[in-house]
Structure formats: structure tokens, C-alpha cells
C-alpha positions as CSV (number, residue, x, y, z in Angstrom):
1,X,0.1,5.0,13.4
2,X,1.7,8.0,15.1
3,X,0.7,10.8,17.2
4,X,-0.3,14.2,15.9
5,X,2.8,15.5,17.2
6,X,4.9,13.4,16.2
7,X,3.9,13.7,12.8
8,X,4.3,17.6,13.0
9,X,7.8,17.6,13.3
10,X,9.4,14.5,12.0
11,X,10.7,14.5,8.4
12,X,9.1,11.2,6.3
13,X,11.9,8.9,6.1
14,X,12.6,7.5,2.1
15,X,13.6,4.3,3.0
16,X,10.8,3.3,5.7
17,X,9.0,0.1,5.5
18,X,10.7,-3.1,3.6
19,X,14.2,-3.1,4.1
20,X,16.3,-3.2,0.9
21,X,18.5,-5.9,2.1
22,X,15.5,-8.1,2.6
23,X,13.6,-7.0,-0.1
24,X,11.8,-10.2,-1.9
25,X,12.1,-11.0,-4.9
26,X,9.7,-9.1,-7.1
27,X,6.7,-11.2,-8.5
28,X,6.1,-9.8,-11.8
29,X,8.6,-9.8,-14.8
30,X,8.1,-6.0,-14.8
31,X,10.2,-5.4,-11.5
32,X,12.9,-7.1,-13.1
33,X,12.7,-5.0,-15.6
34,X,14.7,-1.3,-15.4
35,X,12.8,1.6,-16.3
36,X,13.9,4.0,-18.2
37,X,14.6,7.5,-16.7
38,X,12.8,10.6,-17.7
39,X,15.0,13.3,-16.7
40,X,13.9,17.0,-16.6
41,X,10.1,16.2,-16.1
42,X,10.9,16.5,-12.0
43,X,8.7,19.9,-11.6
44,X,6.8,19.9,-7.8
45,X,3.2,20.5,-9.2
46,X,3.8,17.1,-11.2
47,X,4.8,15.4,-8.6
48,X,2.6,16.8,-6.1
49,X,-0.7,16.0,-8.1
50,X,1.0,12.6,-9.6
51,X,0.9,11.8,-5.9
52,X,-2.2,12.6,-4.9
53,X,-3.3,10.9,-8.2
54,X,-1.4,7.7,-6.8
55,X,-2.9,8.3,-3.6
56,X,-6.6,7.4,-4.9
57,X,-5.2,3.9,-5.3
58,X,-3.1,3.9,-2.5
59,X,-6.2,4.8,0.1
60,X,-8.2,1.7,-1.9
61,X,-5.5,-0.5,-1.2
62,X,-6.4,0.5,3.1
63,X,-9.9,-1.7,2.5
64,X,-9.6,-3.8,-0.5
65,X,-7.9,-7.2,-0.8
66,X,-7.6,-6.9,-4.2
67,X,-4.4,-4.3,-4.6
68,X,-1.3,-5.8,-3.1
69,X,1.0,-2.4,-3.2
70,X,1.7,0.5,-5.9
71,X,5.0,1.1,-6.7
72,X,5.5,4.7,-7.6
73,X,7.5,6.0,-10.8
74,X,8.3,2.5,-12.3
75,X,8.5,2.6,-15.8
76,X,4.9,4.7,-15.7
77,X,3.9,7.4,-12.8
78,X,3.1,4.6,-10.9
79,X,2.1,0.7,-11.1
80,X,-0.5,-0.6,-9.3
81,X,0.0,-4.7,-8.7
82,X,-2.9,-6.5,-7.7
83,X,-3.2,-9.7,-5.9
84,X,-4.0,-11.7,-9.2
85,X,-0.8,-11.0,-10.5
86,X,-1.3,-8.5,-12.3
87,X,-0.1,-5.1,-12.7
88,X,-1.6,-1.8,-14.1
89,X,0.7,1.0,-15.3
90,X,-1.0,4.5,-14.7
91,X,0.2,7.9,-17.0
92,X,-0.8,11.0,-15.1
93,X,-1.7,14.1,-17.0
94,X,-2.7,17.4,-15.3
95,X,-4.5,20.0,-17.7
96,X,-4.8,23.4,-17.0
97,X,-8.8,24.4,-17.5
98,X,-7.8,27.2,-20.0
99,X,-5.8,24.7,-22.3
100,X,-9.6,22.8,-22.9
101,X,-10.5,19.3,-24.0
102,X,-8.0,16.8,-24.9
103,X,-8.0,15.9,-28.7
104,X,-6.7,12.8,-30.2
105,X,-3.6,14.0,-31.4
106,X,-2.8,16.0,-28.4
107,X,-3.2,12.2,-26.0
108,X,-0.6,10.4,-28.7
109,X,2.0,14.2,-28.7
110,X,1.2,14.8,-25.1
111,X,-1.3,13.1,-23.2
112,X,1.3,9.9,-22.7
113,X,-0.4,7.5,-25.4
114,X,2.7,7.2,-26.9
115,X,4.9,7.3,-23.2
116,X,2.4,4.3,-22.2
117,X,2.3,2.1,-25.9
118,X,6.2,2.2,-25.2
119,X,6.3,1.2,-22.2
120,X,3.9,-2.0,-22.8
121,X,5.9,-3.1,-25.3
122,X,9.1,-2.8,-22.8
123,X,7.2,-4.9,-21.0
124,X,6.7,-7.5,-24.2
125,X,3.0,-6.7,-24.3
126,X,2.0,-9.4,-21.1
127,X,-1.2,-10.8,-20.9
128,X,-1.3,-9.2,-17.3
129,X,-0.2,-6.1,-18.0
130,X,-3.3,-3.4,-18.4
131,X,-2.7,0.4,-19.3
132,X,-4.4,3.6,-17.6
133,X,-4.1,7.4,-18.6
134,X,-5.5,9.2,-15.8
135,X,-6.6,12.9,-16.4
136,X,-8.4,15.9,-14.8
137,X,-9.1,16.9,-17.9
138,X,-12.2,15.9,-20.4
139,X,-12.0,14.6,-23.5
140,X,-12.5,16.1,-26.9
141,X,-16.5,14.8,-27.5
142,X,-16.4,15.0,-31.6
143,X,-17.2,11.7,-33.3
144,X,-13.7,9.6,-34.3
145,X,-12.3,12.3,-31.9
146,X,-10.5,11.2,-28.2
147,X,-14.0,10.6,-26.5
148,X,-14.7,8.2,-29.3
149,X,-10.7,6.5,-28.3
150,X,-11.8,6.0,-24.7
151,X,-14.7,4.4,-25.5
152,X,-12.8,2.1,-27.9
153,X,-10.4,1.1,-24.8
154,X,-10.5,-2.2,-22.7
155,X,-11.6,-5.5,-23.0
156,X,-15.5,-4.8,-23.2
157,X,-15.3,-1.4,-25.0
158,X,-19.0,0.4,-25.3
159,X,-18.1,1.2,-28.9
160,X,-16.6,-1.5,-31.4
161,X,-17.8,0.2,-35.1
162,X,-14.9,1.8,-36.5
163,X,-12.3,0.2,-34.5
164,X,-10.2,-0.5,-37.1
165,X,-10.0,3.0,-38.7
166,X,-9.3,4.1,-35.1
167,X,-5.9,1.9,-34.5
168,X,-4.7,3.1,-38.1
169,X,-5.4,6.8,-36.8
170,X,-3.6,6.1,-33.5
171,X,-0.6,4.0,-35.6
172,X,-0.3,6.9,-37.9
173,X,0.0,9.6,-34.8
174,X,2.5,7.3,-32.4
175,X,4.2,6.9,-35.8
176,X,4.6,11.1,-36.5
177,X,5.7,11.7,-32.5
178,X,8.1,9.0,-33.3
179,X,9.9,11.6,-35.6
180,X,10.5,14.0,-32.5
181,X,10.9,11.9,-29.7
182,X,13.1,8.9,-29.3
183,X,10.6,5.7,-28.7
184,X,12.4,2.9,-28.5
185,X,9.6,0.5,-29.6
186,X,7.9,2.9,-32.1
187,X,9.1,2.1,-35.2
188,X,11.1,4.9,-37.2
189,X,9.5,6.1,-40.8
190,X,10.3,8.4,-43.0
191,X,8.9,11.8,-42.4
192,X,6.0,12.5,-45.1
193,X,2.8,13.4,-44.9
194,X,0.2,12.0,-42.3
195,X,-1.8,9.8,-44.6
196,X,1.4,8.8,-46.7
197,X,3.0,7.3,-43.7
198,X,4.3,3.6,-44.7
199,X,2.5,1.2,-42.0
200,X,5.1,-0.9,-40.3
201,X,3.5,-5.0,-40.9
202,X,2.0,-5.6,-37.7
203,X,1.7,-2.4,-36.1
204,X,-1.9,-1.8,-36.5
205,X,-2.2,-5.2,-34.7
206,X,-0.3,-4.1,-32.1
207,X,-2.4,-0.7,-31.5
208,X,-5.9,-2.7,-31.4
209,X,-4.0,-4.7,-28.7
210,X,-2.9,-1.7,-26.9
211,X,-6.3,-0.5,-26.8
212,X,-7.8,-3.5,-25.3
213,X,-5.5,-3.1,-22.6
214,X,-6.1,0.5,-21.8
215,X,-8.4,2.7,-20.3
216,X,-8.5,6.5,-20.4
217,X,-9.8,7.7,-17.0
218,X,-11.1,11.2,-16.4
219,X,-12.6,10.8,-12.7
220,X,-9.3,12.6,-11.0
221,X,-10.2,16.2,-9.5
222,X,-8.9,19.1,-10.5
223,X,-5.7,20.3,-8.6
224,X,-7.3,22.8,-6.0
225,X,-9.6,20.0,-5.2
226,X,-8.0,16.7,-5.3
227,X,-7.2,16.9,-1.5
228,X,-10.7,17.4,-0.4
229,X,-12.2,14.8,-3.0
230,X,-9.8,12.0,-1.4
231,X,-10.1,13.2,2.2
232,X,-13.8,13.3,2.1
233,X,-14.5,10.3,-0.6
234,X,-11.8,7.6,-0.1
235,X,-9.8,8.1,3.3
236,X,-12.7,9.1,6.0
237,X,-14.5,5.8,4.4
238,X,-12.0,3.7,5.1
239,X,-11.5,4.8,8.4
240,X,-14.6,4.3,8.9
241,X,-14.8,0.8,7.3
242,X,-11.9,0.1,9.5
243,X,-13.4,1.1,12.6
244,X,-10.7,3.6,13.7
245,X,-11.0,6.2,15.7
246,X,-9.3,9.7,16.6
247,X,-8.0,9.7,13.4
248,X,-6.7,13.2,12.1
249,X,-7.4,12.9,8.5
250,X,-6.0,15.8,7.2
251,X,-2.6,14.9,8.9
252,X,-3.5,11.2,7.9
253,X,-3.9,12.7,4.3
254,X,-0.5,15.0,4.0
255,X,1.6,12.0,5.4
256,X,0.3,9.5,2.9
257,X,0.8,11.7,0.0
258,X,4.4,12.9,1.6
259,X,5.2,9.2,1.6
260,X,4.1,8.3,-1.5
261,X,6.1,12.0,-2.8
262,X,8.9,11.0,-1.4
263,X,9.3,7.6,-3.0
264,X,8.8,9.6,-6.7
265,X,11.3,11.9,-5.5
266,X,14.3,9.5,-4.8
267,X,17.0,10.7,-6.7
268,X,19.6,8.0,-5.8
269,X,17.9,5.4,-7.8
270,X,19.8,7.2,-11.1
271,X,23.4,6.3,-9.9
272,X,22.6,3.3,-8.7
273,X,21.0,2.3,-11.5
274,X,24.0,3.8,-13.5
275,X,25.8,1.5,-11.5
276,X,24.4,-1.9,-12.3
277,X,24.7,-1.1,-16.3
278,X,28.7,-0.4,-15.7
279,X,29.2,-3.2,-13.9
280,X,30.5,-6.0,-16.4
281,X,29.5,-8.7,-14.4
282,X,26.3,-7.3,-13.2
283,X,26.0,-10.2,-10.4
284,X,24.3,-8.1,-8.0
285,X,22.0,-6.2,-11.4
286,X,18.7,-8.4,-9.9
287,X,19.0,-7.1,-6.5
288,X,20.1,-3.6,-6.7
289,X,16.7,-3.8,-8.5
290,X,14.6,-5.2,-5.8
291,X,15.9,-2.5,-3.5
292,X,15.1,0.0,-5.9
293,X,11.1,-1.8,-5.8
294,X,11.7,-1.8,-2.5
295,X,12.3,1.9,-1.6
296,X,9.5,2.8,-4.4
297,X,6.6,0.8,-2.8
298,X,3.8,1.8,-0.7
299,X,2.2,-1.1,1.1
300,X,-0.4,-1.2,3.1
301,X,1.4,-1.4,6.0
302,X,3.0,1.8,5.1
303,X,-0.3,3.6,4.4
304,X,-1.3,2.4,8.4
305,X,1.7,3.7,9.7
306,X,0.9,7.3,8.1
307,X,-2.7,7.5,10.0
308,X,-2.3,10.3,12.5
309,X,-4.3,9.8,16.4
310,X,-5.5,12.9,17.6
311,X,-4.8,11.3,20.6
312,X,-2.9,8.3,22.3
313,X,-5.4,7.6,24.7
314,X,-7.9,4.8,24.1
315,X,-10.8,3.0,25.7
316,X,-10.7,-0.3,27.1
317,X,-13.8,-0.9,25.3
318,X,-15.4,1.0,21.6
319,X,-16.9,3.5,23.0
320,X,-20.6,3.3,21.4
321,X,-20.9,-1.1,21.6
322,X,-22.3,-3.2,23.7
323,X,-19.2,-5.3,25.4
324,X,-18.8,-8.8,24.6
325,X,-17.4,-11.6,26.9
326,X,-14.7,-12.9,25.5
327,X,-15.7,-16.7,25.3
328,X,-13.4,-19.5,27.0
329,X,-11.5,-18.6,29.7
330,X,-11.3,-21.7,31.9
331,X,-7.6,-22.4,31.4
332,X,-6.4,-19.0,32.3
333,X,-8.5,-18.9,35.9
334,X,-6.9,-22.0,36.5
335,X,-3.1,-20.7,35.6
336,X,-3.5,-17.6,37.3
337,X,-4.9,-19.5,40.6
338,X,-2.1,-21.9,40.3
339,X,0.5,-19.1,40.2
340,X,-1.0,-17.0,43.1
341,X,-2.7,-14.3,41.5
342,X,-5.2,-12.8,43.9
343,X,-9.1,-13.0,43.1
344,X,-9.1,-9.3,42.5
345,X,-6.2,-9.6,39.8
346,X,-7.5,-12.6,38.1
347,X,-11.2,-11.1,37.6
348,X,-9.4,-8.3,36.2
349,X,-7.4,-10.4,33.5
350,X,-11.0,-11.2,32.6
351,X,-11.7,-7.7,32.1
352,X,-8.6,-7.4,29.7
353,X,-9.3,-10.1,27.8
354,X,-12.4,-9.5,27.2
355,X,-11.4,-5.6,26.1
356,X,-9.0,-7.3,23.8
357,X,-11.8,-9.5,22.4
358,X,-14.0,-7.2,21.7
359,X,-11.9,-4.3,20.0
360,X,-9.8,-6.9,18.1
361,X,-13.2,-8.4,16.7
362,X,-14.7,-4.9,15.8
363,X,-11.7,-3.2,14.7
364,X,-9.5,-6.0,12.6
365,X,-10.0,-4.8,8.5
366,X,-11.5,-7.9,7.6
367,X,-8.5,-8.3,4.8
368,X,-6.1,-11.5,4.4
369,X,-3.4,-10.2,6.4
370,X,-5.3,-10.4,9.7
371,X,-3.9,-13.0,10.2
372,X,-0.2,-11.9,9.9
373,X,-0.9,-8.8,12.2
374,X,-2.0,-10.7,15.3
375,X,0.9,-13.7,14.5
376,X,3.5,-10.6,14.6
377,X,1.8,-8.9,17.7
378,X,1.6,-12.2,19.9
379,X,4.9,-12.8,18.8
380,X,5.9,-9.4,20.0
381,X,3.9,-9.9,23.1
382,X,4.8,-13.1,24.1
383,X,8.8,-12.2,23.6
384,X,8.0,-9.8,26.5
385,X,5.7,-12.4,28.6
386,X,9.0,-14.5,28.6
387,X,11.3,-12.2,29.7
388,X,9.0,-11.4,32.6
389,X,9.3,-14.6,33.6
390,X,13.4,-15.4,33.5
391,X,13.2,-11.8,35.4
392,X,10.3,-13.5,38.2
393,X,12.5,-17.3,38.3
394,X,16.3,-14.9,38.8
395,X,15.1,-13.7,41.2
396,X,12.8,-16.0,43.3
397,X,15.1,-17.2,45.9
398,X,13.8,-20.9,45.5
399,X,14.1,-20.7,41.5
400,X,10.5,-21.2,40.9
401,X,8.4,-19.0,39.1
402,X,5.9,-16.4,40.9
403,X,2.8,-15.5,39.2
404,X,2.5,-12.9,41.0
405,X,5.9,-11.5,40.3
406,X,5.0,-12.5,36.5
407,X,1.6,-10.1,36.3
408,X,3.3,-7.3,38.0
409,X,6.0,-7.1,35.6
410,X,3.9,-7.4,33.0
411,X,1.9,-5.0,33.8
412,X,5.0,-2.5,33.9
413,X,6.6,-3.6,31.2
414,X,3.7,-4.2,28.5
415,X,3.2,-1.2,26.8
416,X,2.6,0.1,23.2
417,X,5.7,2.3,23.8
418,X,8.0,-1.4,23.6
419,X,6.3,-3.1,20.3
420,X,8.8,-3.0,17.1
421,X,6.4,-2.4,14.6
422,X,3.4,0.2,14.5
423,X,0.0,-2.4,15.7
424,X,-2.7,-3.1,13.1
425,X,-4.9,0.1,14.6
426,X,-4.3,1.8,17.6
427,X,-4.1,0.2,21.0
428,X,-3.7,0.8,24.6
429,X,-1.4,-1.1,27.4
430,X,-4.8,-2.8,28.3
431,X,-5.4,-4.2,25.4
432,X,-1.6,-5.6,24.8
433,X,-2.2,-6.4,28.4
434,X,-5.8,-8.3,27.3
435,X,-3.7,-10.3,24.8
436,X,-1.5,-11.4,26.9
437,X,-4.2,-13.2,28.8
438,X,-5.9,-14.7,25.7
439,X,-2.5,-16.3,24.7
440,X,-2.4,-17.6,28.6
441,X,-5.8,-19.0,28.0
442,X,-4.6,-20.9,24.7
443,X,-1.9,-22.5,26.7
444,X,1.1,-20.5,25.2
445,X,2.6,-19.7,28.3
446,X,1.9,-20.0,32.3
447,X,1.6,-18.3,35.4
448,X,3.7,-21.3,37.1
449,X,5.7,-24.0,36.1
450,X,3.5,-25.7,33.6
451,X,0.6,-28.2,34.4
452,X,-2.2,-29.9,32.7
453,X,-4.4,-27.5,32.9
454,X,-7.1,-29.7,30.6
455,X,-7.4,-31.7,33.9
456,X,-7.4,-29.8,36.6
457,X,-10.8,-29.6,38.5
458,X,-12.6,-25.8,38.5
């Protein structure tokens, strides 16, 4: 998370998040795989609603387990990969409101049918890939028309009568773009009439599995009021869902769609793709690619960090709940008695701990990667709890370490301002502080030279 100002001023950085010379190796068969590049389609009102198309998913991913990351303008606007392992390519096409309904033969010239069959089959046609054309725009209602198509689509379509007739009608419109615009995995046929078009064997088969795999969505707002529809609809949900508070979410908003723009605008990925394919040898071809996937993806990590605070000052305690005691906390009376800590101090490392039980409790997502979020805060935590203490033993005269010298540096030196990475939601010094006293209590570090503190009497 940053603050407001902060986020006023401070240009979005392309290559934030996973670093490209860590980047792991992809998953899915279809980051190995090179997209191809669709030069001269880079106009700003594509990108901008493409992104705030992408964003939809993106603010889904903030409370839901079951999207892993989005990687933007792979192969398809975007990809969304899910936790199953699988991956969903999305086509985004904004219509103006004068140019009308979407026809069938304007979704296979125009509306990406085509863009979107050839790209499936780049990707061999997986089991685990699935399809999505996302549009503002309706769809032409006539019967056999593109309403009829959408409700064709998908593995449980609502409409299975006249399926058949519907693939050839498709085959025989992918088939006529085919004669314009350079497919790679749309057969070329002889230019005739429509209905004298020679079938390729198998290529009807091939459309009735497209459509099983796709789905035609029309739920994305118009332009002028996609911002407002995901402000109001996804994000302030999920910040509420997450329990967050002082959370700008217009400024939230603009640096989530920024990000996610600034990944589809990264114009470097050409050469360096350009690169791989003249290199002979292509040793380094697999991960030149995975820093390409790398400096594409939004994570959810990523979306966090893009959360704006209207201010940096925080509560001990949620303001609105009833405080909770945070249970145990035998072992870390005992420590803080055996290193000296006054009364005074020690009832307030209570205090602390208990603030840190609490908001951690109430404000965590809830998602799988709790977990990893406090194991990379304690870490960060207890890396500074140690060097309090070689700080305290240097310079005790006798060599020995002094809890008291240990919880006043601690309390200097234990701030938000010191962590490496942005926290899971936002946080004070007390709480840091607070969680520093839980990890006492567990035994991971003491106030003294260590001691049993198991058997030590009360």
C-alpha cells in the first residue's frame, strides 16, 4: 500500500513486483509459448478500456483464491490463470453505441472470433485452455444470428438444436476472413462464394470444439462508465471484505488500472523477443520468456501494493470491535521479567500483542497466502529483533544481553518505514511492535540469554 501522496507524484514503475532474473518458471505450456505481435492496434482508448476490462478480473483476484495472476497482452488482451491450472484467454472489443448490435459475421471479421480460434489452436487446442470475447456491446438477437452463437458457447450451452448448422456457419466465416487476413491456423481456400466454400476435413470439428470452450460475455460497461461500475461494484467490496480501512478508492482504482496499462504498454518486449528468434542457439529463448511473463503479470501482491491510505496513521485496535486478548502469553511475562523489563513495559507488550492479535485476526484476507505474508513479515521482523540484540550484547560492558537495552531499541528501530516489502494491509509501529512480542511468546527469540522458559515458575 502507499500513501496518497506518494501515489500523486510517483510514476508506476513497468518492472515492479517479480523480478525478471528470478522469474519462475511459467506453469502452463502457454507461457512458453511466444505470442505473436499485433503491431499498429496500440491506440490509448484500446488500451485504456482493455485495462479497465482486465481490471474486473484483476480486483476478483484481491478476494478470490481461485485466480492466481492475469498476465496482460499474451497472446490475447490478457490471460487470466487460475489456481486449477488453467488459463482463460480474454478478446476485448469496445463498440461505439452508434455502430449497434454485433452480428455474426461482424464477431468472426471483427469482433476477434477469428483473433481468438487462432490463437487456441497456437496453443494446440488444451484441455485447460477456455476462450472469452468480452464486449460492451449487445448481441445481434435474430434467431441463427450472434445471440443465438453465445448461447451455443461453453461446456453447458442453454441452446444445443442447430449446433451443427451453427459451427458450419462459423467455419465458413473464419474460412472468408482467412482470404484477408493472414491466420496462421485458418486454413487457406480458394476465394468463391460463401456457400461454395470447400470445408477443410476436420474443421467443422474443430469449430464445435472452439465453441465449447468459449464464452461471449457482454457484462463490461460502456466506456464513460466502466470506472464507476468497478469502483463501486468490485473494488469498495473487496475492501470491504478485506477489512481495510482509509482506503482512497479512486486513487486505489487509477493505480491498478495504471499498472495493469503499463504492463500492455511495454514496448521492449518486441526487440527482445526479436532477439531470442535471431539467436541460433536460442539457450537463453525459455528465459527471456519468463521475464517477458514476468514483467506482464499482475499478482495479487501487486494489486495490494496499488491500494492508496488516505492516511498513514492507524489504530492500535479496529476502530468499531470489541478488543480481544490475545490468548497465551506466559512465556513472554516470563522473558521480559528475566531480562529486566520494568512492570510498566511488560504490561504494555501485552497491550501490543494483543493489538496485533486482534487486527491480524480481523483484517487477514482469509486466502491461501496468509500464510506466506506473516512467514515474510516475522521474517522481516525478527531480522530487526536480532540486530537489536548484537547492538544491546556490543555494547553491554559485561557482554551479556540487556532486555532493557533490547525493548528500547526496538521500539526505535521497528517501524513500517524499515520493512522491504509493502505488509499484507496497512500497519502501524505498534502492531510490528505487537508482533514482535507474539514471536517472543513462541519462543523465537529472548529478552536474555536463553532459558527454559516451559519451567520456570510464574
Amino acid at each position: 500500500m502507499v500513501d496518497r501522496a506518494e501515489a500523486d507524484s510517483d510514476a508506476i514503475d513497468t518492472d515492479r513486483g517479480v523480478s525478471s532474473e528470478d522469474a519462475p518458471a511459467p506453469a502452463h505450456a502457454i507461457f512458453r509459448l511466444a505470442p505473436a505481435e499485433d503491431s499498429g492496434t496500440d491506440t490509448s482508448g484500446r488500451y485504456r478500456y482493455q485495462a479497465e476490462v482486465a481490471a474486473r478480473d484483476c480486483l476478483a483476484m484481491l478476494t478470490e483464491d481461485a485466480i492466481d495472476f492475469v498476465v496482460c497482452e499474451w497472446h490475447e488482451d490478457f490471460v487470466v490463470a487460475y489456481t486449477d491450472g488453467s488459463v482463460e484467454l480474454v478478446s476485448v472489443k469496445h463498440r461505439e453505441e452508434n455502430q449497434g448490435t454485433w452480428s455474426l459475421v461482424e464477431l468472426c471479421k471483427s469482433g476477434g472470433l477469428a483473433h481468438l480460434f487462432d490463437r487456441w489452436c497456437a496453443c494446440e487446442c488444451a484441455s485447460n485452455v477456455r476462450l472469452r470475447l468480452a464486449t460492451n456491446a449487445a448481441l445481434n438477437p435474430a434467431k441463427g444470428n450472434a445471440g443465438t452463437l453465445a448461447q451455443m458457447c461453453g461446456p453447458e450451452p442453454g441452446v444445443t438444436d442447430g449446433t451443427p448448422a451453427m459451427a458450419d456457419k462459423i467455419a465458413r466465416q473464419m474460412l472468408k476472413v482467412r482470404w484477408k487476413q493472414p491466420y496462421a491456423h485458418i486454413p487457406l481456400t480458394e476465394e468463391c462464394k460463401l456457400a461454395d466454400i470447400e470445408l477443410p476435413a476436420g474443421f467443422v470439428d474443430r469449430i464445435c470444439r472452439f465453441l465449447s470452450v468459449l464464452e461471449i460475455s457482454c457484462s463490461p460497461p460502456q466506456r464513460e462508465h466502466i470506472a464507476d461500475v468497478n469502483i463501486q461494484s468490485l473494488l469498495a467490496p473487496a475492501v470491504e471484505r478485506l477489512q481495510l480501512s482509509h482506503v482512497d478508492l479512486e486513487a486505489s482504482y487509477r493505480g491498478i488500472v495504471n499498472r495493469i496499462e503499463s504492463a500492455n504498454r511495454n514496448e521492449s518486449e518486441r526487440g527482445q523477443l526479436a532477439a531470442c528468434i535471431a539467436d541460433p542457439s536460442r539457450v537463453r529463448y525459455s528465459t527471456q520468456l519468463q521475464q517477458r511473463v514476468s514483467r506482464r503479470s499482475v499478482t495479487r501482491a501487486l494489486l495490494r501494493e496499488q491500494l492508496v491510505l488516505t492516511t498513514p496513521q492507524l489504530p492500535a485496535f479496529p476502530r468499531g470491535r470489541t478488543p480481544t486478548v490475545a490468548p497465551g502469553g506466559v512465556k513472554l511475562r516470563r522473558k521480559l521479567r528475566r531480562g529486566g523489563v520494568p512492570a510498566d513495559e511488560a504490561a504494555f507488550a501485552e497491550q501490543l500483542r494483543s493489538a496485533w492479535y486482534t487486527t491480524w485476526s480481523e483484517r487477514r484476507s482469509g486466502l491461501a497466502g496468509d500464510d506466506t505474508d506473516l512467514l515474510n513479515l516475522s521474517t522481516e521482523v525478527l531480522a530487526v529483533v536480532f540486530d537489536c540484540r548484537r547492538h544491546a550484547r556490543v555494547n553491554n560492558t559485561s557482554g551479556n544481553i540487556s532486555g532493557v537495552a533490547v525493548n528500547d531499541l526496538l521500539a526505535q528501530r521497528l517501524t513500517v518505514e524499515m520493512l522491504t516489502t509493502p505488509p499484507p494491509f496497512a500497519l502501524s509501529k505498534l502492531h510490528l511492535q505487537g508482533l514482535a512480542y507474539q514471536l517472543c511468546d513462541e519462543c523465537l527469540f529472548y529478552f536474555s540469554e536463553p532459558f527454559d522458559a516451559d519451567e520456570e515458575a510464574s
